[in-house]
C-alpha atoms as a printed R data frame, in Angstrom:
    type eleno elety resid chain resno       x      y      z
1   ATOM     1    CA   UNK     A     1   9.170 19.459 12.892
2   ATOM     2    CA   UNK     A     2   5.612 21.312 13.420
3   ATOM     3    CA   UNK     A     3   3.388 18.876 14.745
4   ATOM     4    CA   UNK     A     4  -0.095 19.682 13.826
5   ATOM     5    CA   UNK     A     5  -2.685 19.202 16.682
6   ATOM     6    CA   UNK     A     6  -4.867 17.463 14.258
7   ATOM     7    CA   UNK     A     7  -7.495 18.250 17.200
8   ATOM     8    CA   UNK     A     8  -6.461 15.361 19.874
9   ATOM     9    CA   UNK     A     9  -4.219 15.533 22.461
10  ATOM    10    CA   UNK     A    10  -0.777 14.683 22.336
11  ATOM    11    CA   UNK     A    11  -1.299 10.789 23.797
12  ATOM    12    CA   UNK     A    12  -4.331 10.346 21.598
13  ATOM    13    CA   UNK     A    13  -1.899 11.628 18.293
14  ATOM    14    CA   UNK     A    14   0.498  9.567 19.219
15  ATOM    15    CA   UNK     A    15  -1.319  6.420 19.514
16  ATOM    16    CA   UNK     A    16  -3.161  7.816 15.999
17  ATOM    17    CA   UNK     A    17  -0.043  7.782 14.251
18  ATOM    18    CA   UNK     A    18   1.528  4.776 15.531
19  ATOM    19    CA   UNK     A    19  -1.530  2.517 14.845
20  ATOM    20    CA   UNK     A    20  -1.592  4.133 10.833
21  ATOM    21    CA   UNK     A    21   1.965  3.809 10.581
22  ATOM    22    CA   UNK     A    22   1.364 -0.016 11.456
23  ATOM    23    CA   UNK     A    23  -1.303 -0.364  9.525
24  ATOM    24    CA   UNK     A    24   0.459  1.243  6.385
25  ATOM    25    CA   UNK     A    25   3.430 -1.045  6.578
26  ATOM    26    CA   UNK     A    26   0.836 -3.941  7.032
27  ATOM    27    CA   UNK     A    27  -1.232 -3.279  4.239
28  ATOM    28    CA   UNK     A    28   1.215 -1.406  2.008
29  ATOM    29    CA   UNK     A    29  -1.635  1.121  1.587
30  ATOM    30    CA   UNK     A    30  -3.993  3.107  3.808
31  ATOM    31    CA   UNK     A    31  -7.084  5.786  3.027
32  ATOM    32    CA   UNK     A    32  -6.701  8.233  5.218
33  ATOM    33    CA   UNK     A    33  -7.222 12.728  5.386
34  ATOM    34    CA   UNK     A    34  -5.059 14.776  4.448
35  ATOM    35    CA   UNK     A    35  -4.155 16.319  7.722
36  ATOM    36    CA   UNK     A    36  -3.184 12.996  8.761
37  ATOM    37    CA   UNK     A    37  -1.247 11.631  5.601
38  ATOM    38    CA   UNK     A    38   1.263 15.145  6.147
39  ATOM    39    CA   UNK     A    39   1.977 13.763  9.618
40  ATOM    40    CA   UNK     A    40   2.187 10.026  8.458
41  ATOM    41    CA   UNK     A    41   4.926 10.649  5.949
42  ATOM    42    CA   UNK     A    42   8.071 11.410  7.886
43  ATOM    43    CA   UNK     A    43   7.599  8.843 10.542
44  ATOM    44    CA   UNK     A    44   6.991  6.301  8.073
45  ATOM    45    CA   UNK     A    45  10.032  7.081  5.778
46  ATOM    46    CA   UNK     A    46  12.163  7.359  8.881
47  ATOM    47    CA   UNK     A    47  11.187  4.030 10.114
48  ATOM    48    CA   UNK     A    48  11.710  2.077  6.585
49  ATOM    49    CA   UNK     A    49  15.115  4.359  6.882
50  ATOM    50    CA   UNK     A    50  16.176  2.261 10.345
51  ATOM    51    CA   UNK     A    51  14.860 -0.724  9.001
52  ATOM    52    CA   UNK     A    52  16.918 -0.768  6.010
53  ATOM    53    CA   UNK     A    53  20.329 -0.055  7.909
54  ATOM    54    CA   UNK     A    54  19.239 -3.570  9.892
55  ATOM    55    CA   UNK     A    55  20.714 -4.202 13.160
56  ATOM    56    CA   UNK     A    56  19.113 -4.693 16.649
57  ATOM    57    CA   UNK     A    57  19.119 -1.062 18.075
58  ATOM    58    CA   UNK     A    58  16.906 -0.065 14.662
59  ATOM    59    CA   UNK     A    59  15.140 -3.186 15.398
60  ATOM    60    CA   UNK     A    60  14.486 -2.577 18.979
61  ATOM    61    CA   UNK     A    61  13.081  1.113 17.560
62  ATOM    62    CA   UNK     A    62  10.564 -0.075 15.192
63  ATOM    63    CA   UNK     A    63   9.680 -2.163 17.630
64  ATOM    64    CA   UNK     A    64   9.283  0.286 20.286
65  ATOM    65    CA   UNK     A    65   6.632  2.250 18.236
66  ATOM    66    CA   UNK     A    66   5.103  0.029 15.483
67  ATOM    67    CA   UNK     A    67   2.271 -2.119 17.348
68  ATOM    68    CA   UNK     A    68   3.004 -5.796 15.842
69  ATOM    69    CA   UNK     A    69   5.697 -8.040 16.147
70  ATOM    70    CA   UNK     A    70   4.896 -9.417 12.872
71  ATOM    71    CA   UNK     A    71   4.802 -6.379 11.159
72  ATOM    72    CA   UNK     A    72   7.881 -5.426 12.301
73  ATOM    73    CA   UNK     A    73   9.457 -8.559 10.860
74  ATOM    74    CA   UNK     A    74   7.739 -7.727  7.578
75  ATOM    75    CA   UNK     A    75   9.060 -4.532  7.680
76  ATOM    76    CA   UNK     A    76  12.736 -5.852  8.188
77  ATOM    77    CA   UNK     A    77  12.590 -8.767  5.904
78  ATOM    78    CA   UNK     A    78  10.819 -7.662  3.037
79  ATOM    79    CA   UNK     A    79   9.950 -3.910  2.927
80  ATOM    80    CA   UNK     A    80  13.262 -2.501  3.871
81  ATOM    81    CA   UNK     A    81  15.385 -4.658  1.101
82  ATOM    82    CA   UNK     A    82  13.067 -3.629 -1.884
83  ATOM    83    CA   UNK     A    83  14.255  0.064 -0.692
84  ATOM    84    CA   UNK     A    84  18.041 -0.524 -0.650
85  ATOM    85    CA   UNK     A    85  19.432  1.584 -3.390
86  ATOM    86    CA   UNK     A    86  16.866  3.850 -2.893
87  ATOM    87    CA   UNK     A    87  17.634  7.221 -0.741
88  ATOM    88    CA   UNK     A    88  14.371  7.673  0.270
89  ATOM    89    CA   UNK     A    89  10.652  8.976 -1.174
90  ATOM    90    CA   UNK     A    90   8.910  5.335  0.043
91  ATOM    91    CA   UNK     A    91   5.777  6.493  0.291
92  ATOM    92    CA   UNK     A    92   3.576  7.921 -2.259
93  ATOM    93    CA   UNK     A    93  -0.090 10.164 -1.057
94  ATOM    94    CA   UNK     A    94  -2.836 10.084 -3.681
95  ATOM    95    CA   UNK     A    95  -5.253 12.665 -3.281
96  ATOM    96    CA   UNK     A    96  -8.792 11.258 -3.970
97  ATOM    97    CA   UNK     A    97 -11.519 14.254 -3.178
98  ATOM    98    CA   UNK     A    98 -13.369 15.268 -0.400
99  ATOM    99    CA   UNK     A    99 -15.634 12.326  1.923
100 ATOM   100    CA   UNK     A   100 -18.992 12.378  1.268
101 ATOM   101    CA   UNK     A   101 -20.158 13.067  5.355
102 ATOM   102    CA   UNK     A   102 -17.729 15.712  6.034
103 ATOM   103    CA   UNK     A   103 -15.790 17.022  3.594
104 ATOM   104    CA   UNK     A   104 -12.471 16.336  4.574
105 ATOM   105    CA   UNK     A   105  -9.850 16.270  1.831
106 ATOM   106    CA   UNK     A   106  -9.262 12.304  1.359
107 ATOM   107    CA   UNK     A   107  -5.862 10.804  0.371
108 ATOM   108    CA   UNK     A   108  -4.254  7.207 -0.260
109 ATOM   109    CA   UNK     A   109  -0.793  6.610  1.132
110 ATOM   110    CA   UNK     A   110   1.085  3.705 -0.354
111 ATOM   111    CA   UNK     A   111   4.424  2.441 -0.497
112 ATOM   112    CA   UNK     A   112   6.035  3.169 -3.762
């Protein structure tokens, strides 16, 4: 996968993406650019992808990289089963227009 720089360093991108990725999962939906949603996707449909198969090594996963133990639960016990016979496409981007202060493309990302 290309990883774009999204101008931070690798630590700081990391940290970005794990603390949106939490953040989506607890709020089901998160405003965020464009640049950022691209990058969001994938690790967010690969972690509702462990979640759904269920057992403690995908546990111990999610764990490892979403930032809240209760968000993790949620994601096990009620995100993941509403995704069962589903093979994946769980989240959805919105595009909504360019922010007022900067112009960056915004977008929503929800789960579907």
């Amino acid at each position: 996968m290309n990883q774009a720089k999204l101008g931070r360093t690798s630590a700081h991108r990391k940290a970005m993406l794990r603390s949106i990725v939490t953040s989506l999962f607890e709020h089901e939906r998160v405003r965020t650019t464009e640049g950022k949603a691209r990058q969001l996707e994938p690790v967010a449909e690969k972690l509702i992808t462990l979640a759904k198969r269920g057992d403690l090594h995908a546990r111990r996963l999610v764990a490892g990289y979403v930032r809240s133990d209760a968000v993790t639960k949620k994601l096990f016990d009620t995100i993941a089963p509403r995704y069962k016979d589903r093979q994946g496409g769980y989240v959805r981007t919105v595009k909504l227009g360019e922010r007022r202060g900067d112009a960056a493309s915004e977008v929503i990302v929800e789960l579907v």
